[in-house]
C-alpha positions as CSV (number, residue, x, y, z in Angstrom):
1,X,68.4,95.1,122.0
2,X,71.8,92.7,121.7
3,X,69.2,89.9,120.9
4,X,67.7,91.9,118.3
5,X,70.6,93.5,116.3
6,X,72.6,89.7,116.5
7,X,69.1,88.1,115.1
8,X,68.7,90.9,112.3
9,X,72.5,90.2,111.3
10,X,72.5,86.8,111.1
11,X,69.0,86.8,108.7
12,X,70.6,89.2,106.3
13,X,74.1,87.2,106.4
14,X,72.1,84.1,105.6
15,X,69.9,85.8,103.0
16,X,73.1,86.5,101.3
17,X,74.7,83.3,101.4
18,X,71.4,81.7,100.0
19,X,71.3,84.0,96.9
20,X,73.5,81.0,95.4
21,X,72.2,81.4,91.8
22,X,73.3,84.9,91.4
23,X,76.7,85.1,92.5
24,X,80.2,84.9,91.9
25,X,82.5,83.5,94.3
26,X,86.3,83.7,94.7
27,X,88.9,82.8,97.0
28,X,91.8,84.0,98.5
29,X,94.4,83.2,101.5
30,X,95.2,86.1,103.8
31,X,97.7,86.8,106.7
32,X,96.9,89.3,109.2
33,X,99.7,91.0,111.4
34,X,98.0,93.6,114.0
35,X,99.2,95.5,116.8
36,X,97.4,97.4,119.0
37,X,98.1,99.5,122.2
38,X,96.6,101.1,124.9
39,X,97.9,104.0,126.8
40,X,96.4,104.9,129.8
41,X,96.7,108.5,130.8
42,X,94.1,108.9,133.7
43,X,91.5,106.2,135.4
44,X,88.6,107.0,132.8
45,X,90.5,107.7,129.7
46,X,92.5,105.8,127.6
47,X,94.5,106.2,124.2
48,X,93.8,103.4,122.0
49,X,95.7,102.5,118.2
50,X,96.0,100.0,115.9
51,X,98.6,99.0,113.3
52,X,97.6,96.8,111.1
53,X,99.3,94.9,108.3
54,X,97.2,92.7,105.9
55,X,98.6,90.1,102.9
56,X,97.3,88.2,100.4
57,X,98.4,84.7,99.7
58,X,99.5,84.4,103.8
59,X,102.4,86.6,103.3
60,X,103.7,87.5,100.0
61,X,101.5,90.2,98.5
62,X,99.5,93.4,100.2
63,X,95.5,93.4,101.1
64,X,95.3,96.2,103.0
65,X,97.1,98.5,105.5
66,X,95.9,100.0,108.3
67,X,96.3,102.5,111.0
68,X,93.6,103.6,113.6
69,X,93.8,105.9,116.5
70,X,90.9,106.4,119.4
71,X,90.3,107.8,122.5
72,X,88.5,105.6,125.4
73,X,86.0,106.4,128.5
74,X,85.7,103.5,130.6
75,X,82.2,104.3,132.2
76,X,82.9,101.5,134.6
77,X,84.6,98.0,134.5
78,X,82.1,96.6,132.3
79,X,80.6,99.5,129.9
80,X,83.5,101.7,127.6
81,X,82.9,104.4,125.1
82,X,85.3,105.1,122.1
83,X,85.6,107.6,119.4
84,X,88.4,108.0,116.9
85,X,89.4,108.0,113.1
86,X,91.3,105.6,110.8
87,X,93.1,104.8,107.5
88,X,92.7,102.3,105.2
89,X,94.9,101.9,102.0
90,X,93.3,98.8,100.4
91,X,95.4,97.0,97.3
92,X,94.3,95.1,93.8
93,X,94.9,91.0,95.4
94,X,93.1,88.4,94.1
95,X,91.5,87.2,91.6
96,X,88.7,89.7,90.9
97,X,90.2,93.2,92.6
98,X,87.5,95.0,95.3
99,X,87.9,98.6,92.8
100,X,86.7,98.2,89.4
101,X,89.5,99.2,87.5
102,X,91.7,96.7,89.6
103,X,93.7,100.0,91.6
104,X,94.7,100.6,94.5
105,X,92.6,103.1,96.6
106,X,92.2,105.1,99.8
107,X,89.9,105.1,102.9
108,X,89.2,107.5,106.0
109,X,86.6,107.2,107.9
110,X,85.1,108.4,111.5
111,X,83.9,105.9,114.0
112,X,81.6,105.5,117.6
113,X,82.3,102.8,119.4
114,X,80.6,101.2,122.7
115,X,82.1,98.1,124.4
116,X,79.6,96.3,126.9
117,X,81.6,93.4,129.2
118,X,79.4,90.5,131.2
119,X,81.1,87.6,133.0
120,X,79.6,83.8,132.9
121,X,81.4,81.7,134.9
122,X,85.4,81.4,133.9
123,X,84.0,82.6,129.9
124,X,83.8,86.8,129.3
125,X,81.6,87.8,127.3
126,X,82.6,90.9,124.9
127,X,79.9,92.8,122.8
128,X,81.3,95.7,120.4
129,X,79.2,98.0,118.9
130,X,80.7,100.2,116.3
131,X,79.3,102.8,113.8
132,X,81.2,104.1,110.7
133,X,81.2,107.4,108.3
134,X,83.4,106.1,105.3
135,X,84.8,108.0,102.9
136,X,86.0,105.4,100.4
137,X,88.1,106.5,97.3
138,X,86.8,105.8,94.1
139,X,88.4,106.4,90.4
140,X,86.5,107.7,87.3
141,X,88.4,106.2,84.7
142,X,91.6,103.7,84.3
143,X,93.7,106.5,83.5
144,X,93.3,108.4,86.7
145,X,96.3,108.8,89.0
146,X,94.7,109.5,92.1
147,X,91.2,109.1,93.6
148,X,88.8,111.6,91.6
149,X,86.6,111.9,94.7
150,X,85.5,109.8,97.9
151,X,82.4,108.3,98.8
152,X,80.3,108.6,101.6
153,X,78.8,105.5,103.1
154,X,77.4,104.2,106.6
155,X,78.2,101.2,108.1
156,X,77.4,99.7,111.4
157,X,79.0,96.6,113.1
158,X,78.6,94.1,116.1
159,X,80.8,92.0,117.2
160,X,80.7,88.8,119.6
161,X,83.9,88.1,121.2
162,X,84.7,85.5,123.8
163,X,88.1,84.4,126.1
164,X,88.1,81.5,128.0
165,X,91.0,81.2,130.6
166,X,92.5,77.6,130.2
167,X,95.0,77.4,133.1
168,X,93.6,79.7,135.9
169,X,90.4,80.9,136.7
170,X,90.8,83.8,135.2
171,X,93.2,85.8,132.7
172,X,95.8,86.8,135.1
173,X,100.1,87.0,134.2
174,X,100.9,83.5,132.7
175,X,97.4,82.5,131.4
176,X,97.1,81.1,128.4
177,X,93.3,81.6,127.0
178,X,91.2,80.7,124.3
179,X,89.7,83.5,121.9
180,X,86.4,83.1,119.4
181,X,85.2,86.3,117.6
182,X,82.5,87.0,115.1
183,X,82.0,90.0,113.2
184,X,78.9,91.1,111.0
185,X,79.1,94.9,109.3
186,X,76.4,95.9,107.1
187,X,76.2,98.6,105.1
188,X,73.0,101.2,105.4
189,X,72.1,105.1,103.4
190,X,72.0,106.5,100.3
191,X,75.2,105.4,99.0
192,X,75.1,101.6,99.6
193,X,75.3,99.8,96.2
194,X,74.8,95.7,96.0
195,X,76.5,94.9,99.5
196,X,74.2,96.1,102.5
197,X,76.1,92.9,104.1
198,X,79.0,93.9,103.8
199,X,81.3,91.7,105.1
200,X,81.5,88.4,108.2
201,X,84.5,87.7,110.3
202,X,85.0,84.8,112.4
203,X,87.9,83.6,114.1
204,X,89.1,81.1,116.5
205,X,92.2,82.3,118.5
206,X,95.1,80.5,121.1
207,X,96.7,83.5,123.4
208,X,98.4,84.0,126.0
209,X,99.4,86.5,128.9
210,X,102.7,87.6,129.4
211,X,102.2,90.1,132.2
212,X,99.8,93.4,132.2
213,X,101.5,94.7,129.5
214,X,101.6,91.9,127.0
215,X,99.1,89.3,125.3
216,X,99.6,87.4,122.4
217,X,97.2,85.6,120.4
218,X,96.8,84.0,117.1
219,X,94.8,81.7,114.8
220,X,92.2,80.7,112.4
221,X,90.1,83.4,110.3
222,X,87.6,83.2,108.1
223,X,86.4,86.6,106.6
224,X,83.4,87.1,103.1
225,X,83.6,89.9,101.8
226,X,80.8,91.7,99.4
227,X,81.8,93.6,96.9
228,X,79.8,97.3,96.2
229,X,79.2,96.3,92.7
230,X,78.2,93.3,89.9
231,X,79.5,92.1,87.5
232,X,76.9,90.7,84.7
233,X,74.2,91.2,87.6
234,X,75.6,89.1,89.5
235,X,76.8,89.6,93.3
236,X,80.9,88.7,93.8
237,X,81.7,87.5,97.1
238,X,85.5,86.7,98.0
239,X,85.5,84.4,100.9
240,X,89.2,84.4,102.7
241,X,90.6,81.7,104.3
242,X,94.2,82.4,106.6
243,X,95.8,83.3,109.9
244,X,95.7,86.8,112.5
245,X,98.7,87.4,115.1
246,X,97.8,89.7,117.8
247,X,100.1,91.2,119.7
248,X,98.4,93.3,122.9
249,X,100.6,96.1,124.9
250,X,99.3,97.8,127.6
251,X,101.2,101.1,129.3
252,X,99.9,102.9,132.1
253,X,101.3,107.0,131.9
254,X,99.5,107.9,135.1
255,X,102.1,109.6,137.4
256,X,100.2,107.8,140.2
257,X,99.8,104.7,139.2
């Protein structure tokens, strides 16, 4: 089934990125500054959230803000379940804005998420599974102060992440570890417009372990984006070339820990 959805993700990516002749392409340097922390409060469940802060041009101008808040089941060591909700505020960067009236705009959605762990050797092996109920605002005029209404889309994603320990065997306190990602969401329903690939992440990170509580990592990212609409029939794709910093912290709340 992993063989499968990764095979069917990487024909429609490369179906996209062969449609040469009728597309638009722009591009745009980004800076991503996320935190995310996990709260244990019992030996199955955990509290999961992110805080995500995204520029344009590195640094200097907004992409998007996030915030994102779950709750986890570990199943085991290898298999966890997560379900929780998000916000996205997403802002007019670059050259040709994502919203057609070049505004800024709103996002909620829902989200299901399964995390399946295997071990080869010193290299772990992550596979992330995530489906999405958006509700994406959209604006029926220039003159509009607010979203007029939200639409509903579907999205699913998979992701591919590795880490490969560099100075143990093992990701242990004082580790430093190597980190490659890779990201494919595609868009599927009633309400998907031009872009049923939606978007491809890919990433090539340095970390390293503090203690239990703290990681660190950062790098190289590469993320295309396509947008939910044409212009002159054609396709627009922003492809974003820039940095992510991660920082990691882990608490355990169990009174007997």
């Amino acid at each position: 089934m992993i063989k499968v959805i990764f095979t069917l993700s990487l024909v429609l990516f490369s179906v996209s990125i062969l449609a040469q002749n009728n597309r638009i392409n722009t591009r745009e340097n980004i800076g991503w500054y996320n935190t995310f922390g996990t709260f244990k409060v019992s030996d199955k469940f955990d509290v999961h959230s992110e805080f995500q802060i995204r520029r344009s041009d590195f640094i200097t101008d907004w992409q998007q803000f996030l915030l994102r808040f779950g709750v986890n089941y570990h199943l085991n060591d290898r298999v966890m379940f997560r379900a929780g909700a998000a916000w996205i505020e997403t802002f007019p960067y670059g050259e040709i804005p994502i919203n057609v009236f070049g505004m800024q705009f709103s996002q909620y959605k829902t989200f299901q998420m399964v995390r399946l762990i295997q071990n080869e050797g010193r290299l772990s092996i992550h596979h992330r599974f995530m489906l999405e109920q958006r509700f994406v605002g959209r604006f029926d005029s220039p003159s509009s102060t607010s979203e007029d209404d939200f639409l509903y889309q579907d999205r699913v994603r998979y992701m591919l992440r590795t880490y490969l320990p560099l100075n143990n065997p093992q990701i242990i306190d004082r580790t430093y570890y190597l980190v490659f990602f890779d990201e494919v969401f595609i868009g599927f329903g009633e309400n998907v417009n031009a872009n049923i690939f939606d978007q491809n992440r890919l990433g090539l990170l340095l970390g390293y372990r503090f203690n239990k509580n703290l990681r660190i990592d950062a790098g190289y990212m590469n993320q295309i984006i396509q947008f939910g609409r044409q212009i002159n029939g054609q396709n627009i794709f922003q492809t974003n070339h820039g940095f992510m910093i991660n920082s990691n912290i882990n608490i355990d709340l169990r009174k007997n820990r």
